[in-house]
PDB file of N, CA, C and O in Angstrom:
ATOM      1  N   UNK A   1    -144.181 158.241 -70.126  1.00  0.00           N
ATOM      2  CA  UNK A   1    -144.652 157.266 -71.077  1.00  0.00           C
ATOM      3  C   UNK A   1    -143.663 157.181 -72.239  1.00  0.00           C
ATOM      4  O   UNK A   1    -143.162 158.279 -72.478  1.00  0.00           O
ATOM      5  N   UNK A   2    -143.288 156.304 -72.939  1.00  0.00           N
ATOM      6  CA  UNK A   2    -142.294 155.875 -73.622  1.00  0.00           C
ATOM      7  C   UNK A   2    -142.991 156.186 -75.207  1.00  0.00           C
ATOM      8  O   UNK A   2    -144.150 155.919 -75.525  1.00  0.00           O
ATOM      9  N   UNK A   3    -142.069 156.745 -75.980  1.00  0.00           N
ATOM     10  CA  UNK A   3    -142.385 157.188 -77.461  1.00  0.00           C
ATOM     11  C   UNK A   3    -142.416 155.775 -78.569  1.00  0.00           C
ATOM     12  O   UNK A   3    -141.447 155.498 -79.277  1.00  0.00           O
ATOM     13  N   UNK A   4    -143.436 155.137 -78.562  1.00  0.00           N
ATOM     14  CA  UNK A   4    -142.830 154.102 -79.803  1.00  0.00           C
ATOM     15  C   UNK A   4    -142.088 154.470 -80.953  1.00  0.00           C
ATOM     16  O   UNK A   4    -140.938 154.086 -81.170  1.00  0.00           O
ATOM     17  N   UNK A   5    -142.658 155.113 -81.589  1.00  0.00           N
ATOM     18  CA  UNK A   5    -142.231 155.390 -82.890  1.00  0.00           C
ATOM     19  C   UNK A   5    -142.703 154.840 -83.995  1.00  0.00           C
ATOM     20  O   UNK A   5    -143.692 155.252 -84.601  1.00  0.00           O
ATOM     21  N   UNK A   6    -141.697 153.435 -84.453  1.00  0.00           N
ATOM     22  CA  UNK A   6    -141.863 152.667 -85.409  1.00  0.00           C
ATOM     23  C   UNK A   6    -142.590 151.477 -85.001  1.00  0.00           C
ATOM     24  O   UNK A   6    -141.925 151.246 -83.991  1.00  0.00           O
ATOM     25  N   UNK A   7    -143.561 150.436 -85.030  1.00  0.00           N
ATOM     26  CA  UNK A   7    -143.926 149.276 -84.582  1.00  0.00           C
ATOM     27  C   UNK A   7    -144.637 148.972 -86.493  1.00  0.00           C
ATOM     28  O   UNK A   7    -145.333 149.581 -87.306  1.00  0.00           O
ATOM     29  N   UNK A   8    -143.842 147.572 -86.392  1.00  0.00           N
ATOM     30  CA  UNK A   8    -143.579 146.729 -87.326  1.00  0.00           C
ATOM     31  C   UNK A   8    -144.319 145.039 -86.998  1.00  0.00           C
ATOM     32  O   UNK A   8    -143.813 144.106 -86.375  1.00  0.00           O
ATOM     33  N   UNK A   9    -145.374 145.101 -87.535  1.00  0.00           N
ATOM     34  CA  UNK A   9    -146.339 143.611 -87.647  1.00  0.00           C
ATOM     35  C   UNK A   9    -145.752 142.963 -88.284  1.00  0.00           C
ATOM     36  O   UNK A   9    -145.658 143.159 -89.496  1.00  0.00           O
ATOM     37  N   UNK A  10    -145.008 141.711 -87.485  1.00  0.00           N
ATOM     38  CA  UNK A  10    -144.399 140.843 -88.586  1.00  0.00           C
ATOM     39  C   UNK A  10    -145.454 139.785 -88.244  1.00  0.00           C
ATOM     40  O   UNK A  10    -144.652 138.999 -87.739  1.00  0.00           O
ATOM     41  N   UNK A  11    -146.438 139.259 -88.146  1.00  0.00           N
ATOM     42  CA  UNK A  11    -147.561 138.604 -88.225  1.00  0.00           C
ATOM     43  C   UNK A  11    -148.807 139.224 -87.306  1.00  0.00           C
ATOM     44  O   UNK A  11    -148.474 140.001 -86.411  1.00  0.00           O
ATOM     45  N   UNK A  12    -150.329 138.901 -87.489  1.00  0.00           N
ATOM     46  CA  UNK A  12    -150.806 139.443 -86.936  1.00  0.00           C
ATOM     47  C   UNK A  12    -152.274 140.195 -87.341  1.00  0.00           C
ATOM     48  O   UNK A  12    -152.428 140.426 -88.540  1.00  0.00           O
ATOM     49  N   UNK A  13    -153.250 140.549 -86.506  1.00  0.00           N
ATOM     50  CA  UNK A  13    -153.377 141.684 -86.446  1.00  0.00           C
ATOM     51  C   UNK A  13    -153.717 142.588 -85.770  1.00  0.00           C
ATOM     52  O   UNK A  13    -154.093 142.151 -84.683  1.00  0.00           O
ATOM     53  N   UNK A  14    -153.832 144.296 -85.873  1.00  0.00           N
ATOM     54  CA  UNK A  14    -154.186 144.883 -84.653  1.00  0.00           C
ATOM     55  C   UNK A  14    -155.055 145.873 -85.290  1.00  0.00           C
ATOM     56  O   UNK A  14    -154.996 146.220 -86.469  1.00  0.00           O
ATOM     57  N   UNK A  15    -156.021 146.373 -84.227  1.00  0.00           N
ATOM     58  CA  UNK A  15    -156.744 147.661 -84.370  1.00  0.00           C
ATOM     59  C   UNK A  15    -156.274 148.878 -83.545  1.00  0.00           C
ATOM     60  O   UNK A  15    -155.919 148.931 -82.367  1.00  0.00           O
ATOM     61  N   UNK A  16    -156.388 150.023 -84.664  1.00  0.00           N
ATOM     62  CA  UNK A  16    -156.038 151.099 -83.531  1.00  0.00           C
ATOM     63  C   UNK A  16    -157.525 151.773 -83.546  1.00  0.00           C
ATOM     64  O   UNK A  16    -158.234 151.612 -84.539  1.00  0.00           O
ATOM     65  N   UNK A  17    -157.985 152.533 -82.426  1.00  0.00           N
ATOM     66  CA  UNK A  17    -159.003 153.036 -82.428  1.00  0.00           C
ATOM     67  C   UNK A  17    -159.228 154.449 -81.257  1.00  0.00           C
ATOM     68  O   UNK A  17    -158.639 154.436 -80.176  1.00  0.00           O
ATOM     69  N   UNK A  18    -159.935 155.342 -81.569  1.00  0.00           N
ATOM     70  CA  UNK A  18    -160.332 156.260 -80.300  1.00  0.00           C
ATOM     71  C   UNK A  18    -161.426 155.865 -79.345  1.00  0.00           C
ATOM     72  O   UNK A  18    -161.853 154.712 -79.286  1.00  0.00           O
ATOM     73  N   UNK A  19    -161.855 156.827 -78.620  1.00  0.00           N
ATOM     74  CA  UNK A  19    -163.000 156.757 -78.268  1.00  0.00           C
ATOM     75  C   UNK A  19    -163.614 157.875 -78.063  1.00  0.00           C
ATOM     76  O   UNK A  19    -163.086 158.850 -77.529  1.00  0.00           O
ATOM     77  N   UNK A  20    -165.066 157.812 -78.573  1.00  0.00           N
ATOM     78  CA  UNK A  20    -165.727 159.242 -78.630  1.00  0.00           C
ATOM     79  C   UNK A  20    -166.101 160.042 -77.386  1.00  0.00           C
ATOM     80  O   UNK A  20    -165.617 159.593 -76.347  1.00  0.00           O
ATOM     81  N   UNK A  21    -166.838 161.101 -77.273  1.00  0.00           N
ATOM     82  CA  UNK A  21    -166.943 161.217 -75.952  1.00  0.00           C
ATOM     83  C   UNK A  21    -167.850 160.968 -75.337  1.00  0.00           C
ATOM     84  O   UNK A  21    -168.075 161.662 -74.345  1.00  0.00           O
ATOM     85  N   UNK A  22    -168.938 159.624 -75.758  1.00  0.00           N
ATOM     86  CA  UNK A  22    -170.116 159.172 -75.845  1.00  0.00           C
ATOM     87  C   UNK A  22    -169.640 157.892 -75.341  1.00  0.00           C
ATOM     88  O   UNK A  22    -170.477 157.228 -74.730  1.00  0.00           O
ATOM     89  N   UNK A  23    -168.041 157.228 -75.515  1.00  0.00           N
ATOM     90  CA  UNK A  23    -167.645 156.069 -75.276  1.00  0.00           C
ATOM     91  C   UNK A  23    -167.515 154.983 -76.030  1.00  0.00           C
ATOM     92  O   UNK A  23    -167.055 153.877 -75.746  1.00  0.00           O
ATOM     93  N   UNK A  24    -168.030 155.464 -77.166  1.00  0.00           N
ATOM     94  CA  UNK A  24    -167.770 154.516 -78.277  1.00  0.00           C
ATOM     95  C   UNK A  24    -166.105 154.379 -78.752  1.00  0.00           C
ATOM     96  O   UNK A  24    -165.092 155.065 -78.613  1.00  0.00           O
ATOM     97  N   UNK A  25    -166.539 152.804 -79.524  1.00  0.00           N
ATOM     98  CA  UNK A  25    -164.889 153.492 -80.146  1.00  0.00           C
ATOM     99  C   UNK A  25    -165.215 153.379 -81.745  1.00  0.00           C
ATOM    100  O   UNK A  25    -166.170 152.839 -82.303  1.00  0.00           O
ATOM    101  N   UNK A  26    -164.256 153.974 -82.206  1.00  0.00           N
ATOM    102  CA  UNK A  26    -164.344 154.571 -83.356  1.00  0.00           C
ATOM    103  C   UNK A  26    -162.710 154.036 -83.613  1.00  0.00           C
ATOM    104  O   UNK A  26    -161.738 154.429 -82.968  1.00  0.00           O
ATOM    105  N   UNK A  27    -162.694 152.960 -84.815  1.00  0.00           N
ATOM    106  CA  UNK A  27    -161.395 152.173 -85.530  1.00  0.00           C
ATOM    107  C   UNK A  27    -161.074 153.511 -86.698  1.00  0.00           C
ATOM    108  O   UNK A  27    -161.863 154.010 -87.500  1.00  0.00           O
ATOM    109  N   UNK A  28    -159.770 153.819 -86.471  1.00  0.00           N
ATOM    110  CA  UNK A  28    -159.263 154.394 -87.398  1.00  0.00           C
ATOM    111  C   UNK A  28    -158.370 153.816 -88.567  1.00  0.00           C
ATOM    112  O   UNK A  28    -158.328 154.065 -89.772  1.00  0.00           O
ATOM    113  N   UNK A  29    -157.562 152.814 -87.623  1.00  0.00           N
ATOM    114  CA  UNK A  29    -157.177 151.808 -89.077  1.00  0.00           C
ATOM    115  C   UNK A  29    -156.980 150.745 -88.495  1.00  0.00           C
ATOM    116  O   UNK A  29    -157.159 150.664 -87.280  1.00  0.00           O
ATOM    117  N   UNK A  30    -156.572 149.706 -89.230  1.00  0.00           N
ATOM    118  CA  UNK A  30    -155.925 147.984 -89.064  1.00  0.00           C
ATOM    119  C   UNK A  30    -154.519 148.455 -89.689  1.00  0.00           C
ATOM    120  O   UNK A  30    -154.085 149.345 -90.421  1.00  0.00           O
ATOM    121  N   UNK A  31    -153.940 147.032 -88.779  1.00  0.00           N
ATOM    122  CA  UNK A  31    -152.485 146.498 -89.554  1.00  0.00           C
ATOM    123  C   UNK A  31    -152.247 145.234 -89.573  1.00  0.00           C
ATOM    124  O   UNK A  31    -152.134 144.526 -88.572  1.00  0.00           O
ATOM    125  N   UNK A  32    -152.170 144.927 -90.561  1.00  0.00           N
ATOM    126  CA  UNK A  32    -152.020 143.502 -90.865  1.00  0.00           C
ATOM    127  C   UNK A  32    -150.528 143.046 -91.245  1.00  0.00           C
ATOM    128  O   UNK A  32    -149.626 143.881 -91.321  1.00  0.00           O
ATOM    129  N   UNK A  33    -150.278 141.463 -91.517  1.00  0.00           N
ATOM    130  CA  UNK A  33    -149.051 141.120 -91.969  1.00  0.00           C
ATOM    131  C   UNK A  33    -148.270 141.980 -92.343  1.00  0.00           C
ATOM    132  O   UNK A  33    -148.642 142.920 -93.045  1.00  0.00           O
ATOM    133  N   UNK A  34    -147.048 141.822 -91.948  1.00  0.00           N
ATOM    134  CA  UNK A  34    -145.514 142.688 -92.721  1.00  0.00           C
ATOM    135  C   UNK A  34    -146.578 144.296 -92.925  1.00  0.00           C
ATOM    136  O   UNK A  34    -146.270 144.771 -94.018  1.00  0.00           O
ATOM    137  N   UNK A  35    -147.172 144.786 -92.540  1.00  0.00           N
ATOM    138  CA  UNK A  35    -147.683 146.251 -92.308  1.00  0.00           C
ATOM    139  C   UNK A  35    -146.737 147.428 -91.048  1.00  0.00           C
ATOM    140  O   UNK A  35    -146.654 146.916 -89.932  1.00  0.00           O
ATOM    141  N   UNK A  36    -146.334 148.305 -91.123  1.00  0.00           N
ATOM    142  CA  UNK A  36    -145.457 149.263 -90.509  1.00  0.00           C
ATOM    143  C   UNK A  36    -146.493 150.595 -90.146  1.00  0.00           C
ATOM    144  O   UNK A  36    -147.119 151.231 -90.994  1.00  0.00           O
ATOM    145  N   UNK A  37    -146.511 150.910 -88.298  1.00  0.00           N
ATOM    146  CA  UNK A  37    -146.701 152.091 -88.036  1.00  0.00           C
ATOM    147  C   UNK A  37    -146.268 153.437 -88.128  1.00  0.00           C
ATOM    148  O   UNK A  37    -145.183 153.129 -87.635  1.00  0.00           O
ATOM    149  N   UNK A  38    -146.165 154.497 -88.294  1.00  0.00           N
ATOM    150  CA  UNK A  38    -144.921 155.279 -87.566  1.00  0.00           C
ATOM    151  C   UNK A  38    -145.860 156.500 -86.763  1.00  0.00           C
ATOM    152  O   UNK A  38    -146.739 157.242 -87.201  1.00  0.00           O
ATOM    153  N   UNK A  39    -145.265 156.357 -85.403  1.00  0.00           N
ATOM    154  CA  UNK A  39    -145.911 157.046 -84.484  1.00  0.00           C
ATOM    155  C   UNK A  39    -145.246 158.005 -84.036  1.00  0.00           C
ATOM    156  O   UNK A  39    -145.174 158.272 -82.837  1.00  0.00           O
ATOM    157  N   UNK A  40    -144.551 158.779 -85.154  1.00  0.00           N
ATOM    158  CA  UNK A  40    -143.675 160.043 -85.105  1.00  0.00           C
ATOM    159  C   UNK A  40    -143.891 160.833 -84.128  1.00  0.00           C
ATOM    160  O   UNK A  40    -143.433 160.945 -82.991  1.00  0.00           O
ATOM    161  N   UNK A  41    -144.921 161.546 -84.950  1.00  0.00           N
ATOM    162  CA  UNK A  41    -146.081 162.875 -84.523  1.00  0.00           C
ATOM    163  C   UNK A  41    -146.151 163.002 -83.348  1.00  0.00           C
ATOM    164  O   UNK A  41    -146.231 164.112 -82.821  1.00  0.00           O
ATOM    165  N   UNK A  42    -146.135 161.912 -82.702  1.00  0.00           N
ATOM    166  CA  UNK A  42    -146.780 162.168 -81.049  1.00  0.00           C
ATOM    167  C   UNK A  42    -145.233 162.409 -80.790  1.00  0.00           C
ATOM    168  O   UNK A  42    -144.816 163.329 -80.085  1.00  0.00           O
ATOM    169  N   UNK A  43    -144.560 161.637 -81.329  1.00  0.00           N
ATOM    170  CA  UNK A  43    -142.969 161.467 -80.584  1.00  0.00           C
ATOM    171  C   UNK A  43    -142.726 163.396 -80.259  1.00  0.00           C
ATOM    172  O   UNK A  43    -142.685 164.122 -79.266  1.00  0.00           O
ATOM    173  N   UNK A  44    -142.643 163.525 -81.404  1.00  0.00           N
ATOM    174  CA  UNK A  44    -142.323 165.315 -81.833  1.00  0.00           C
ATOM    175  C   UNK A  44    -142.718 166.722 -81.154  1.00  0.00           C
ATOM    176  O   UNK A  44    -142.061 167.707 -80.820  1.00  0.00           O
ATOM    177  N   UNK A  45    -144.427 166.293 -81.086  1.00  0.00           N
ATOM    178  CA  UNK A  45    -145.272 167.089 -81.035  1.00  0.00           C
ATOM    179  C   UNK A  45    -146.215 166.593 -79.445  1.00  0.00           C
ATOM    180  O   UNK A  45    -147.200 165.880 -79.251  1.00  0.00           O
ATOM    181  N   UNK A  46    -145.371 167.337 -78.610  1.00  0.00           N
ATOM    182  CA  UNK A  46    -146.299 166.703 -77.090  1.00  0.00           C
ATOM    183  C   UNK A  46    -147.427 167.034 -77.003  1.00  0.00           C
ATOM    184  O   UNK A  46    -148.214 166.242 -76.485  1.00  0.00           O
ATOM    185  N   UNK A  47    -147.891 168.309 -77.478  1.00  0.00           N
ATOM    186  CA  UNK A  47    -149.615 169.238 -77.277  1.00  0.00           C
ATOM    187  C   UNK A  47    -150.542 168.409 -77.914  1.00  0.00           C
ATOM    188  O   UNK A  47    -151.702 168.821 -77.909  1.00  0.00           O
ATOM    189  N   UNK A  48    -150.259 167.078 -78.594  1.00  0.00           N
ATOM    190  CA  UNK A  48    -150.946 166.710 -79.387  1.00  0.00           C
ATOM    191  C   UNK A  48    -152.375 165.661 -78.148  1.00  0.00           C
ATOM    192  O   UNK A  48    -151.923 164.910 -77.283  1.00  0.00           O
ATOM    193  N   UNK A  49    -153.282 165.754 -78.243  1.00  0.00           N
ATOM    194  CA  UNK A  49    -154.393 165.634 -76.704  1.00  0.00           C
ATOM    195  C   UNK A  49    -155.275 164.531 -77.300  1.00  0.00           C
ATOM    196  O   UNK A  49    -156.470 164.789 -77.157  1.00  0.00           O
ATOM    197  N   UNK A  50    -155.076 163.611 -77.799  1.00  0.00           N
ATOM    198  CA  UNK A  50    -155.422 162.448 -77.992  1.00  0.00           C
ATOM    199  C   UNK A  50    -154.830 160.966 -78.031  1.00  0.00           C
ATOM    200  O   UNK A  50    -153.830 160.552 -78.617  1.00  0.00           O
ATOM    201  N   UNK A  51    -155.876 160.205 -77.122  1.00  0.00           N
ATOM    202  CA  UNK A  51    -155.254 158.991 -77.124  1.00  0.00           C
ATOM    203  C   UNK A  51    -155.361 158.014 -78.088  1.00  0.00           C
ATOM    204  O   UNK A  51    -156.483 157.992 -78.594  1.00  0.00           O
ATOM    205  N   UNK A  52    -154.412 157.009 -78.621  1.00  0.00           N
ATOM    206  CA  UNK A  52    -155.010 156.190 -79.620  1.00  0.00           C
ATOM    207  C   UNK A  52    -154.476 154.527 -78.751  1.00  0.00           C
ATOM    208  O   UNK A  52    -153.433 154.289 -78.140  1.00  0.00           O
ATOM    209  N   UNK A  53    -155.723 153.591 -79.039  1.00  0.00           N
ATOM    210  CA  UNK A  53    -155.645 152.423 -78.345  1.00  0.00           C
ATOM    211  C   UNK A  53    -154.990 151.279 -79.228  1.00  0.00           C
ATOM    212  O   UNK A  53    -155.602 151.598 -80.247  1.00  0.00           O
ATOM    213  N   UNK A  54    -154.490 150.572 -79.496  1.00  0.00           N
ATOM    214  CA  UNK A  54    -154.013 149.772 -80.098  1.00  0.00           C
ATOM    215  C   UNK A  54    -154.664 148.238 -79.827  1.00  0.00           C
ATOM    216  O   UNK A  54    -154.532 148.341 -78.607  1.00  0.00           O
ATOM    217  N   UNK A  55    -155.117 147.220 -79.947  1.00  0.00           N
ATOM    218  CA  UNK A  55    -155.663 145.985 -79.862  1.00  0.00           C
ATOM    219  C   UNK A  55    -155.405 144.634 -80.582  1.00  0.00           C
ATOM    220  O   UNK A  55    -155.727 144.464 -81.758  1.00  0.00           O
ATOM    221  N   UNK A  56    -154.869 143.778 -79.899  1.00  0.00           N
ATOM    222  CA  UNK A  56    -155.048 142.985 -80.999  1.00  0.00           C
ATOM    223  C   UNK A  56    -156.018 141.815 -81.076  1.00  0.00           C
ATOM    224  O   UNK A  56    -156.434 141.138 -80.136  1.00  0.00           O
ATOM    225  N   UNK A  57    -156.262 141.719 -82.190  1.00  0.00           N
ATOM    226  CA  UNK A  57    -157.413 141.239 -83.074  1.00  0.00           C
ATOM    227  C   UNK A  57    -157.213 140.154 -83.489  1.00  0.00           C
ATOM    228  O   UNK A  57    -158.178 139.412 -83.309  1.00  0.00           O
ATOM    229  N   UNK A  58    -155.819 139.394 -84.309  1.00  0.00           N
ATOM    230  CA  UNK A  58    -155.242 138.307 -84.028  1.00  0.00           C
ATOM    231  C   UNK A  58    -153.951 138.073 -83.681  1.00  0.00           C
ATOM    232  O   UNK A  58    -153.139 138.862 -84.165  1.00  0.00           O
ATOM    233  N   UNK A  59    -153.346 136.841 -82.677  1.00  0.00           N
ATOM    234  CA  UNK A  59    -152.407 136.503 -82.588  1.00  0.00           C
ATOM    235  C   UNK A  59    -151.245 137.266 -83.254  1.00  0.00           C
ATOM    236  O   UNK A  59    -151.048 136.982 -84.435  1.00  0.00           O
ATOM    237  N   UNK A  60    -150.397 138.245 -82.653  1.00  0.00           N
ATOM    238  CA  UNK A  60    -149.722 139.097 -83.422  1.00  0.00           C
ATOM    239  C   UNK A  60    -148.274 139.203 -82.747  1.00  0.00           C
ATOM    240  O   UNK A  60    -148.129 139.166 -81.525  1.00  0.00           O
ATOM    241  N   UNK A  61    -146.902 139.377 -83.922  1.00  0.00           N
ATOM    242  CA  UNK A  61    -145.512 139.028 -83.199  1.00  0.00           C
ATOM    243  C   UNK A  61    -144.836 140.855 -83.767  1.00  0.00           C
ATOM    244  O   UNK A  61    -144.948 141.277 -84.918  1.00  0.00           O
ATOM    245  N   UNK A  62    -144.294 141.495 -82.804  1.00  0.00           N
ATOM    246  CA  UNK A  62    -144.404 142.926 -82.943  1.00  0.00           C
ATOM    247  C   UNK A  62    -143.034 142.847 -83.559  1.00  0.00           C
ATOM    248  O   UNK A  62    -142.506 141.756 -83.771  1.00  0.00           O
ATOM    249  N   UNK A  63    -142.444 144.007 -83.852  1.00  0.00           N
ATOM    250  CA  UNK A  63    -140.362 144.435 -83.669  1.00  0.00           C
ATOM    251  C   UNK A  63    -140.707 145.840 -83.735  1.00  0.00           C
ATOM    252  O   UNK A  63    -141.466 146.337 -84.566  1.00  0.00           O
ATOM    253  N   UNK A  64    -139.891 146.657 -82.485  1.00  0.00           N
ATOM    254  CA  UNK A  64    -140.167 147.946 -82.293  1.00  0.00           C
ATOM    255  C   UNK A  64    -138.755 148.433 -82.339  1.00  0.00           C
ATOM    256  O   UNK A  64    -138.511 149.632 -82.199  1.00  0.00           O
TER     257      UNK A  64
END
């Protein structure tokens, strides 16, 4: 699986979210316009045992 890293909303928006172990999901944040991820941590740190989903919510143009 490929490390993003940086993902950069240059319009848009998206949800990232988990899911519990009940199946819910549970939104941890939004990103909106000109808003910046950085998805280091996972890059770095492989033991790390959670997935996070990404969605988008509106019409959204990425640069990774």
């Amino acid at each position: 699986m490929d490390c993003t890293g940086l993902l950069l909303v240059r319009h848009g928006q998206l949800r990232a979210y988990i899911l519990s172990d009940e199946g819910r999901e549970i939104t941890i944040y939004r990103l909106f316009d000109r808003d910046m991820c950085l998805f280091s941590a996972s890059c770095i740190m492989r033991s790390i045992q959670f997935d996070v989903t990404i969605e988008t919510e509106k019409n959204a143009q990425l640069q990774r």
